[in-house]
PLY file of the C-alpha trace (Angstrom):
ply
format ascii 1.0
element vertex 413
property float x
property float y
property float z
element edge 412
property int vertex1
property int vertex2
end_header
-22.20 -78.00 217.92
-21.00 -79.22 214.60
-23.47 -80.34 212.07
-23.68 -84.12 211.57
-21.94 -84.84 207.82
-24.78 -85.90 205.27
-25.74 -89.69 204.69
-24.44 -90.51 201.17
-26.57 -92.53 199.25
-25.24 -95.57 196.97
-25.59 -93.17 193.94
-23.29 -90.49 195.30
-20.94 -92.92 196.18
-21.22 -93.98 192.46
-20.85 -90.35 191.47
-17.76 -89.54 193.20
-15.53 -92.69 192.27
-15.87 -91.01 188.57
-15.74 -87.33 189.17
-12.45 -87.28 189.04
-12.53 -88.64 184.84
-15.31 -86.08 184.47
-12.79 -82.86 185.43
-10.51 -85.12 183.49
-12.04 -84.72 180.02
-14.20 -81.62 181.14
-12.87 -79.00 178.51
-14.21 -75.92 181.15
-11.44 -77.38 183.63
-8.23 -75.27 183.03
-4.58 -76.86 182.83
-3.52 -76.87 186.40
-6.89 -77.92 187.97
-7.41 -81.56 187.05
-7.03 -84.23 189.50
-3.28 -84.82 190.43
-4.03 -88.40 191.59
-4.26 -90.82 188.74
-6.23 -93.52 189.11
-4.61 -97.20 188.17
-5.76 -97.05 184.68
-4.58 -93.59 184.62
-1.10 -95.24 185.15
-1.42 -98.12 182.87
-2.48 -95.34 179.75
0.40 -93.45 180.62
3.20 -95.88 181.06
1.87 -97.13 177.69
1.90 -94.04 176.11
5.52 -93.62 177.51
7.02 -96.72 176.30
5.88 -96.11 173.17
7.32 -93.19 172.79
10.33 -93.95 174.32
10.30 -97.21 171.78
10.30 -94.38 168.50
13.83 -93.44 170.39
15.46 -96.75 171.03
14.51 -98.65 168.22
15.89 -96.26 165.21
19.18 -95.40 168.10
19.62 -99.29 167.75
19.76 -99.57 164.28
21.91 -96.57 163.77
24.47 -98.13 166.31
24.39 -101.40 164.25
24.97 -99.41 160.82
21.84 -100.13 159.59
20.31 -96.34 159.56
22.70 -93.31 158.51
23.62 -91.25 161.45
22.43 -87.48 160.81
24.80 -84.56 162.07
22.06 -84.17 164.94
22.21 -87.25 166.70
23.45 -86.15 169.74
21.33 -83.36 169.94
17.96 -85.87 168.84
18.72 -87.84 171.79
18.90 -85.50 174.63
15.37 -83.83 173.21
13.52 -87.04 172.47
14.42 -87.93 175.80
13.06 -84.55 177.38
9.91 -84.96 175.43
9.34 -88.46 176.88
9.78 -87.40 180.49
7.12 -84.36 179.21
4.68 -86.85 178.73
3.99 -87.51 182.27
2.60 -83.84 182.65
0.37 -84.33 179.39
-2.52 -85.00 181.63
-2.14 -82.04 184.00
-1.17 -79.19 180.87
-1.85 -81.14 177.86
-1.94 -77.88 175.97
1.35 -76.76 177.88
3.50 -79.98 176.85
2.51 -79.82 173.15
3.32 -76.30 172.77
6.89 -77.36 174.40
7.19 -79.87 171.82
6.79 -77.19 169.14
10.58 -76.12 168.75
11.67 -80.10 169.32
9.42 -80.79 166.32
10.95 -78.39 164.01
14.34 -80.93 164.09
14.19 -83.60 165.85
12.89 -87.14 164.39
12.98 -89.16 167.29
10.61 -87.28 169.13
8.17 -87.81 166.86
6.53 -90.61 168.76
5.77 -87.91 171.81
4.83 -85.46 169.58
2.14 -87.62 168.74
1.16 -88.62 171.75
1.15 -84.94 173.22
-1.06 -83.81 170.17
-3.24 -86.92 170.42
-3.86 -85.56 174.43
-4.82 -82.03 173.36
-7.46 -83.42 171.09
-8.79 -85.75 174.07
-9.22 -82.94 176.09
-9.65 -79.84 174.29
-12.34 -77.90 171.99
-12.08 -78.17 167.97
-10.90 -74.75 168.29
-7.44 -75.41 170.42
-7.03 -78.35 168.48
-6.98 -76.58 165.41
-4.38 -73.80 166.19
-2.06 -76.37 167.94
-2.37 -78.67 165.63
-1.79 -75.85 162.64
1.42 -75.18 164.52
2.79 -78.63 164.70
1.59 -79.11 160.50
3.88 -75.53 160.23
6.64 -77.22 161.69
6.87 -79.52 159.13
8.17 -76.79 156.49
11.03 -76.36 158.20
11.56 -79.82 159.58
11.79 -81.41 155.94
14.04 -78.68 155.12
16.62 -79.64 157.70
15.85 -83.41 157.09
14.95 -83.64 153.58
14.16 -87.57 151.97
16.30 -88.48 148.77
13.16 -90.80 148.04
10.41 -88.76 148.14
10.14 -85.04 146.84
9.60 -82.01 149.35
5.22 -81.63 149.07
4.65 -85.61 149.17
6.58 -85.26 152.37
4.23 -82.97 152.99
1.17 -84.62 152.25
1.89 -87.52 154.36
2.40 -85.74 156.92
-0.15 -83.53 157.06
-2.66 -86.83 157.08
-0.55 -88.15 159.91
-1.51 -84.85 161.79
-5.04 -84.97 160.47
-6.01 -88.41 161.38
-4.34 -88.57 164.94
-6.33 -85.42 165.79
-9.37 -87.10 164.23
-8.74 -90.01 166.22
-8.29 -88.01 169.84
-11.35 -85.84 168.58
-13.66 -89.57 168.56
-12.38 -90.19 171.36
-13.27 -87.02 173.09
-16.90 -87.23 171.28
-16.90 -90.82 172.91
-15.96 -89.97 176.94
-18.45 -87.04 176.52
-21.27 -89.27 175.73
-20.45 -91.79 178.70
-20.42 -88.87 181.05
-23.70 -87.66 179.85
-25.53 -90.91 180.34
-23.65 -91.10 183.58
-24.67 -87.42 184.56
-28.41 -88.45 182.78
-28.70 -91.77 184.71
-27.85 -90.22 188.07
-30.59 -87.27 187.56
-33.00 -90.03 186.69
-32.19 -91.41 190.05
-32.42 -88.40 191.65
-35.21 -87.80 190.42
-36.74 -91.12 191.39
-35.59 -90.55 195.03
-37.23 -86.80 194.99
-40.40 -88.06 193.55
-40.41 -90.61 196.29
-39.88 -88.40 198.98
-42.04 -86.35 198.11
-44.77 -88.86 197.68
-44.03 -90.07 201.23
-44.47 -86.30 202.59
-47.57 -86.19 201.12
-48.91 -89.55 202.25
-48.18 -88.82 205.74
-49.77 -85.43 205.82
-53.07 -87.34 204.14
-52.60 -89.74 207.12
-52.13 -86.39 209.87
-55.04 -85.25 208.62
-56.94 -87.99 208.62
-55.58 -88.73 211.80
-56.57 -85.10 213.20
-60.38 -85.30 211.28
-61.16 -88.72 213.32
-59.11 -88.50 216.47
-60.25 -85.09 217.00
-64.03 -85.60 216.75
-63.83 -88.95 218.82
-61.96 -87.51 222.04
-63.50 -84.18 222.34
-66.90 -86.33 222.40
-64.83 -88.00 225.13
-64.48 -84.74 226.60
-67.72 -83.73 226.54
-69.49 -86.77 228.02
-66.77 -86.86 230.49
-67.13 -82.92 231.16
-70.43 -83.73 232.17
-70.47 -86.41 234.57
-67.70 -84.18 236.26
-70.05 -81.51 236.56
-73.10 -83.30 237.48
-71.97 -85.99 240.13
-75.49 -86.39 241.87
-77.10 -87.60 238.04
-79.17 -90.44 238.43
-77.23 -94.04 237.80
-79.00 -94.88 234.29
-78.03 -91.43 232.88
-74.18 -92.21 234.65
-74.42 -95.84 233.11
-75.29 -94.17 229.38
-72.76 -91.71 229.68
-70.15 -93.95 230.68
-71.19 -96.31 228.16
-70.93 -93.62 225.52
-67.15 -92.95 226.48
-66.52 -96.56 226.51
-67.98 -96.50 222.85
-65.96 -93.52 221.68
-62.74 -94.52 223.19
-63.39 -98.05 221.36
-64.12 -96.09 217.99
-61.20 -94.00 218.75
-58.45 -96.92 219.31
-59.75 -98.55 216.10
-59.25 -95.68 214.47
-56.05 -95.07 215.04
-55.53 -98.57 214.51
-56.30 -98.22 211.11
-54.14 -95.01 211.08
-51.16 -97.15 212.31
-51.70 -100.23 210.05
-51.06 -97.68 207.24
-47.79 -96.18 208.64
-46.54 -99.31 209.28
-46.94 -100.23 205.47
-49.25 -103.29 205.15
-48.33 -104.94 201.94
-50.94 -108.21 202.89
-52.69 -106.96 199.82
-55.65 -107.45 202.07
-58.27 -104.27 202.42
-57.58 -103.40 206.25
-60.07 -100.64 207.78
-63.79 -99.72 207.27
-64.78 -98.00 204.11
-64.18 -94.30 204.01
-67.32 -92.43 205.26
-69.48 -90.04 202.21
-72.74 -87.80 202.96
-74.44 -90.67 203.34
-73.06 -91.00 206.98
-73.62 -87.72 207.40
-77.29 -88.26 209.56
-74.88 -90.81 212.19
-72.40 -88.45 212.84
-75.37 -85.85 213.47
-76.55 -88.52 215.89
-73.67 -88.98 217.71
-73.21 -85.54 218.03
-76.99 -85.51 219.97
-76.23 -87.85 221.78
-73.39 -85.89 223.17
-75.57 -83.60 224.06
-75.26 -80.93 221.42
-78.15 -79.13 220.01
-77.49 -79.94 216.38
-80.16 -78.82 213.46
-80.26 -80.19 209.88
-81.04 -77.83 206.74
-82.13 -79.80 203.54
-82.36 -83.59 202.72
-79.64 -85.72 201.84
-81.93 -88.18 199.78
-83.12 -84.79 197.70
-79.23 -84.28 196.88
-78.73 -87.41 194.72
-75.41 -89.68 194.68
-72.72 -87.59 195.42
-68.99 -88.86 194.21
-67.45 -90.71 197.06
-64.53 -88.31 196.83
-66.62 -85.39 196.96
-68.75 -86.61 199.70
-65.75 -87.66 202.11
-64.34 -84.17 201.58
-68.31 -83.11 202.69
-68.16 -85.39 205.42
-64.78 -84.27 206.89
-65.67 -80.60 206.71
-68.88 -81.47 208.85
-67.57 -83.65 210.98
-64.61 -80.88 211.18
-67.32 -77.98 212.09
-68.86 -79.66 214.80
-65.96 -80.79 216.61
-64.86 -77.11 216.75
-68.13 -76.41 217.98
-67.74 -78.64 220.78
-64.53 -77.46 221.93
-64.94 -73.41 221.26
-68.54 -73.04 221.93
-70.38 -75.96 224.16
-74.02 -75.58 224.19
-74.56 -73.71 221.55
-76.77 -74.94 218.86
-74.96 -76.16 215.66
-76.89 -75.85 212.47
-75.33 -77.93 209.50
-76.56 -77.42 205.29
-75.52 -79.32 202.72
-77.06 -78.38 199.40
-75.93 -78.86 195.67
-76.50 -80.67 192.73
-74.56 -82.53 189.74
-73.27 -79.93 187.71
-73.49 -77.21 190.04
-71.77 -78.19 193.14
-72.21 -79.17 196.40
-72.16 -76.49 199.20
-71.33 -77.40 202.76
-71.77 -75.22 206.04
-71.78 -75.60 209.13
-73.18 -72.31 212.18
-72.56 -71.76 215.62
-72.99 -68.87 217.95
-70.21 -67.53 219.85
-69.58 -68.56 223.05
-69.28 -65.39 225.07
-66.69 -67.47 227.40
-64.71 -68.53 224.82
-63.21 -71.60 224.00
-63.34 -74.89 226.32
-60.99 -76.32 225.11
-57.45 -74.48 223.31
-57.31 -75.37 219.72
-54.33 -75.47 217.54
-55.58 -74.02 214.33
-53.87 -77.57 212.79
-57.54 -78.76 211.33
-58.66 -75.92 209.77
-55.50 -76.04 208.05
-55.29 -79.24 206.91
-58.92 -78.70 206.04
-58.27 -76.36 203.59
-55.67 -78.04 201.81
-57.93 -81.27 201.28
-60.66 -79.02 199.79
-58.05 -77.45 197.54
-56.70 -80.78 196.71
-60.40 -81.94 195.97
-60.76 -78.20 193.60
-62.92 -76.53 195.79
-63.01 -73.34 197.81
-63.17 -73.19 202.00
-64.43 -70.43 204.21
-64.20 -69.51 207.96
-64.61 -66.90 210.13
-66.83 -65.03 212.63
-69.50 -62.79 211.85
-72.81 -61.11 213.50
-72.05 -63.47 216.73
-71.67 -66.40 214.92
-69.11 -68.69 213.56
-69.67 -69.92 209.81
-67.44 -72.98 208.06
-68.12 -73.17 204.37
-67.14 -74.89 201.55
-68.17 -75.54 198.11
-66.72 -78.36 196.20
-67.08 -79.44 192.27
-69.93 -81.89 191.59
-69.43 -82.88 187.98
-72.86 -82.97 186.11
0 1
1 2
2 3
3 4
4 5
5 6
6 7
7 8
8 9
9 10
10 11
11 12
12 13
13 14
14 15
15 16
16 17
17 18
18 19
19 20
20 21
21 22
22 23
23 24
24 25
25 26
26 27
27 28
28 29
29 30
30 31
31 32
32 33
33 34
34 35
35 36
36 37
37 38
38 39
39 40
40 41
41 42
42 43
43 44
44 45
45 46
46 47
47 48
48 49
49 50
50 51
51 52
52 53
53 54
54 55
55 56
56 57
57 58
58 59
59 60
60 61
61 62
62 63
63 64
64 65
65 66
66 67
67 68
68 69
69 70
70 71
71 72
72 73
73 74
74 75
75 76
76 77
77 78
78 79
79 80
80 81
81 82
82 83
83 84
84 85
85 86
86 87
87 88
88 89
89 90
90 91
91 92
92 93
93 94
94 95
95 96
96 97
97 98
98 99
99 100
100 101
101 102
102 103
103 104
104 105
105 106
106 107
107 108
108 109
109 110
110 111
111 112
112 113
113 114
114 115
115 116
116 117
117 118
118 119
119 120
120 121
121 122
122 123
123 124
124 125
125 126
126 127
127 128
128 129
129 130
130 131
131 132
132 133
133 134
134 135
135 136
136 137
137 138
138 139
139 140
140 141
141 142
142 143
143 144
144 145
145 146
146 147
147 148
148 149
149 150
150 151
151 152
152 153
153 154
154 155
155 156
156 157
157 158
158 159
159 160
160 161
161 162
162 163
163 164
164 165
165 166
166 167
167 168
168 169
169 170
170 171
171 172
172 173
173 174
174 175
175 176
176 177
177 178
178 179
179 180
180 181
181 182
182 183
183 184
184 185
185 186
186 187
187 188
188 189
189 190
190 191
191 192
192 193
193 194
194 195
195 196
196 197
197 198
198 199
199 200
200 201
201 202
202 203
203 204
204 205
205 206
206 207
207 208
208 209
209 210
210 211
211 212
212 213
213 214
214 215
215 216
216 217
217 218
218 219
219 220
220 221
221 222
222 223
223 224
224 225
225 226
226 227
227 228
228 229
229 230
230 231
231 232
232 233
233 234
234 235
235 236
236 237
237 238
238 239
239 240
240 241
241 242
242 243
243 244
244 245
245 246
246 247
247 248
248 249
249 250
250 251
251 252
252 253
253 254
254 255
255 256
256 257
257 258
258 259
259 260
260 261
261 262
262 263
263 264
264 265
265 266
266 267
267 268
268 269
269 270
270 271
271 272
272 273
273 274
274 275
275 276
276 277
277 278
278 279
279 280
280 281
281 282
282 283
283 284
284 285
285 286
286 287
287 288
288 289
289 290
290 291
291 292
292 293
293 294
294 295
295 296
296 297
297 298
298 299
299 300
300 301
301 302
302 303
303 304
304 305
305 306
306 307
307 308
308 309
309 310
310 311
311 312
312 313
313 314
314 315
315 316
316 317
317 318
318 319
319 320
320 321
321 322
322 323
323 324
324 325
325 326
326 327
327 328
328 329
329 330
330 331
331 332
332 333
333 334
334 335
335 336
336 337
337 338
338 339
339 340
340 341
341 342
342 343
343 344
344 345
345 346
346 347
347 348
348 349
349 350
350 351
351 352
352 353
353 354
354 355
355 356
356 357
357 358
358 359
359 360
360 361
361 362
362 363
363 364
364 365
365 366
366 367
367 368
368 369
369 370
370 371
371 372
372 373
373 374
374 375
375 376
376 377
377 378
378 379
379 380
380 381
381 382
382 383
383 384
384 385
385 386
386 387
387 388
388 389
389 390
390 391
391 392
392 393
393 394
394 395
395 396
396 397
397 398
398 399
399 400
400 401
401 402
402 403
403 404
404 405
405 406
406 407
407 408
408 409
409 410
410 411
411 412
């Protein structure tokens, strides 16, 4: 199957209806691999450029004709290459080195080609380096010693000739060479506008990607805890049918509660895909160590044999930041311990002071069995990066029968 062609955005599009100018000018691009298709100001420049070279040839032919300008011994000859060198012009933008190095030998005689002379020597220093300019301009200034020798002035002597037209030369390549300097600058703050926006549309991308794996985590840290509590309590009325009808009535009541907690989770979840811009605060507050004891509760009442190691009120006021990456790790812990090793006791320690840090682990024994329920490996994962994010350190793995999830995590003093 072919691959589907890639969505364009609006600044591609922009980019490619002047790519085309950029090979144009580019001095890299060799004669013979510029863009054949002229655009219609392409046309305009050159018909311009044509007429008035073709004008340097009709004009003076004109006034010869009416007596008015002597007629040199060369006319005939003048004609027929002025009229060569205008048709040249149409290739200047294709070989613009090419055509004024053609015009070299008409420039030695000929008078009325002077006008596409120009004009070829004006294109070279458009689109060419200093150093090309320089040698084909030298070349054309050369021609001038024997050009004044064939058609010398009986006004002026032989070096003011000269002189004047070696400042013609020098001031029509200065002129292409500003020019040049000019389309190179619009193309660089074309080329710097459209990494800017690039740029801009990476850094937004990328700010996306890493809002929605803050939200899949999230997601996985409360989701997770909520509906393998749903498994559990629901795990045990399968396997104890003949309980009596208050302890049926509080388990059922329990899922009822969990499922509740779980849809408004995931309502919150969903309110912050869908991009609430209310400017109103939607959810509860994020949970710390401070809701740490609860979510030990709820885990009892489950019917897991959790312990506690330490006091919370002997740790002090932890950062919320800090303590939401403590909570999710414990929270994290025991909801593997429910799915890979049901009924065994759970001990949980949190320890740590400003300054020092604040350590987090959370025990279980193996379950000879193994696991109740398949994991994915998916929260331990995204576990790790949100204690890296946070600049702490995360460590799991089984040892000596038991299962240890640890973590220590910056506490500034």
């Amino acid at each position: 199957m072919d691959a589907a062609p890639a969505k364009l955005t609006d600044a591609d599009k922009q980019r490619s209806r002047w790519l085309p100018a950029i090979l144009a000018d580019d001095p890299d691009v060799e004669d013979g691999e510029r863009p054949v298709r002229r655009s219609t100001r392409d046309w305009i420049v050159d018909t311009a450029c044509f007429l008035l070279a073709s004008g340097w040839v009709v004009f003076p032919t004109i006034l010869i004709m009416r007596g008015e300008a002597p007629a040199g011994p060369l006319l005939v000859v003048d004609q027929i290459a002025a009229g060569l060198a205008c048709a040249a012009l149409w290739l200047r933008r294709r070989w613009p080195v090419g055509v004024a190095l053609a015009l070299l030998p008409v420039a030695v005689f000929s008078d009325l080609s002077t006008g596409a002379i120009a004009v070829s020597l004006f294109t070279v220093a458009v689109h060419r380096r200093w150093p090309v300019v320089l040698v084909v301009g030298g070349l054309h200034v050369a021609s001038t010693v024997p050009y004044f020798l064939i058609r010398p002035s009986a006004e002026l002597p032989y070096w003011t000739l000269m002189v004047i037209a070696l400042s013609f030369y020098a001031a029509l390549v200065a002129w292409g060479m500003f020019v040049r300097a000019r389309r190179q600058l619009v193309i660089s703050l074309r080329e710097r506008a459209h990494r800017a926006e690039t740029e801009v549309r990476l850094r937004d991308e990328r700010a996306r990607h890493l809002e929605r794996e803050r939200i899949a985590r999230e997601m996985h840290d409360v989701l997770a805890h909520r509906i393998s509590l749903l498994s559990l309590h629901a795990g045990a009325l399968e396997f104890r049918p003949d309980a009596p009808a208050d302890e049926i009535a509080r388990a059922a009541g329990t899922i009822r509660d969990s499922a509740y907690q779980a849809l408004q989770d995931l309502r919150e979840v969903l309110g912050v895909l869908r991009g609430d811009t209310s400017g109103e605060p939607s959810g509860r507050p994020q949970p710390t160590v401070d809701d740490l004891p609860a979510l030990l509760e709820e885990s009892r009442q489950a019917g897991m044999h959790v312990t506690m190691r330490g006091e919370l009120d002997e740790i002090g006021e932890v950062p919320a930041t800090v303590g939401r990456t403590a909570y999710r790790i414990v929270q994290e812990g025991l909801t593997n311990a429910r799915k890979h090793a049901p009924g065994r006791e759970v001990e949980v320690s949190v320890t740590g002071a400003a300054g020092s840090g604040l350590e987090v682990a959370v025990r279980n024994a193996l379950s000879p069995s193994g696991p109740a329920v398949p994991g994915s490996g998916s929260g331990l994962v995204g576990l790790a990066e949100r204690v890296s994010l946070a600049g702490g350190r995360l460590e799991h793995g089984a040892a000596s029968g038991e299962f240890r999830l640890g973590a220590w995590l910056p506490w500034p003093a």
